[in-house]
N, C-alpha and C positions, 0 to 999 in steps of 0.2 A: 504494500500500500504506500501512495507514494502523499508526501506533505506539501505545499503549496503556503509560502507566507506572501501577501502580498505589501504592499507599501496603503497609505491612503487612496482609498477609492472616493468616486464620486457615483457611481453601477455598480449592482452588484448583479454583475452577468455572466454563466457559464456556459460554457463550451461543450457542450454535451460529447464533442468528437475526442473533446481531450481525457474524457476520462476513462480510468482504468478498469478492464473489469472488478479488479475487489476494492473498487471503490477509489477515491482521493479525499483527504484529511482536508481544510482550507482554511487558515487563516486573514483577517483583515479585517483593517482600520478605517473607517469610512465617518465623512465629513457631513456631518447634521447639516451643515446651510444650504445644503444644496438638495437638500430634503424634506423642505415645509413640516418640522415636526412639533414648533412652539405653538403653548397660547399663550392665552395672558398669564397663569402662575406658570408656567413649565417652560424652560427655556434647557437645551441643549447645546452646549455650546466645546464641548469639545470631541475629540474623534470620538467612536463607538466603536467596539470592539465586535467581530463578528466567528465565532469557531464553527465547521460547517464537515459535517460529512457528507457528502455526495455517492449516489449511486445510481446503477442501472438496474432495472427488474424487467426485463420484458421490453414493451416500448412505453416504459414510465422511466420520469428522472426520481430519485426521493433525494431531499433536501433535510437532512436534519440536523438545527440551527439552534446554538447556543450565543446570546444575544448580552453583552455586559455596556451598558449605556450612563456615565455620568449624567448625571440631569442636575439643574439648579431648579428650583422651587419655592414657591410662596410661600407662606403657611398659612392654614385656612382661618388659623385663629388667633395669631400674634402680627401676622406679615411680615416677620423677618425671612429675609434670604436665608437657604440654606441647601447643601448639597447632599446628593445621595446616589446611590449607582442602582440602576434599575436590573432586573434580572429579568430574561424573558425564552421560555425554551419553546420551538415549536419545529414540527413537521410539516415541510411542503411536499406535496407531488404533481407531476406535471407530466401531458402526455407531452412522447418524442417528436416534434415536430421537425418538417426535411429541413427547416430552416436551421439548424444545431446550435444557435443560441438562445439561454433562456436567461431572462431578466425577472430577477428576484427580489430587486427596489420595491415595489409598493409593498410585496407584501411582511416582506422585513419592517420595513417603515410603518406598515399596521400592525405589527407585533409590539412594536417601540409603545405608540400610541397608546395599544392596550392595556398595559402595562401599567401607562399612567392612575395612580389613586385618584379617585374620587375627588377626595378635599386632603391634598399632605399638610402634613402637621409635623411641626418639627423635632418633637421629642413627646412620646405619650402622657407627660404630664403639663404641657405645655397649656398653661393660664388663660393665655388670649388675651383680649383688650379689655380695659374698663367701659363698659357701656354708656359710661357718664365723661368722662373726658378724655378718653383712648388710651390712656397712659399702658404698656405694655407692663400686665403684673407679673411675667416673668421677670423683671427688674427690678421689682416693688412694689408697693403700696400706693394708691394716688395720695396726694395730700388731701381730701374730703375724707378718705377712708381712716386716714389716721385720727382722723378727729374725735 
């Protein structure tokens, strides 16, 4: 079986002629901006790590993807920034089309997505805001509280 590192990608598209029968291993680092994957809390901002075994079955390709993604994040309750690495495992399969390239961008890219929490928070015990002058109680007390 043969290993494959690549450098940053911007595609993440195989070659279905290049691979081996008992498979290829495939490393690579691929550039979020060129991926439409922020919203307003969730921002990616450095490469993504992409670990991928590839095979043939017949005339299906199977892709199975081990997905490690830095993500910067709001918090749903304080709004301080904070980072976190997302995890995300998934299987693709795809029939062999005579074309022999297959592009696996979107739906990497909607693994990423799904990945994303609900509402991140940035430590489970995280306080939130005062509801009366925002003050972040993770730092304190407001001064009316103290009173």
């Amino acid at each position: 079986m043969r290993t494959l590192q690549r450098q940053e990608e911007t595609a993440m598209k195989i070659h279905v002629n290049r691979i081996p029968d008992e498979g290829l291993k495939e490393h690579a680092s691929y550039d979020p901006s060129t991926m439409d994957m922020d919203r307003d809390d969730v921002h990616l901002r450095e490469p993504f790590e992409v670990d991928a075994f590839i095979s043939k079955a017949d005339k299906e390709l199977v892709v199975d993807v081990d997905i490690q993604a830095p993500v910067h994040f709001t918090c749903a309750r304080c709004l301080v920034e904070f980072t976190s690495t997302l995890s995300a495992d998934a299987i693709f399969s795809y029939a062999i089309q005579p074309t022999d390239v297959v592009d696996i961008t979107d739906d990497v890219r909607q693994e990423v997505i799904l990945a994303y929490p609900l509402m991140p928070i940035c430590q489970p015990a995280c306080r939130g805001l005062c509801t009366v002058c925002g003050q972040n109680l993770n730092e304190g007390l407001c001064a009316h509280q103290k009173e």
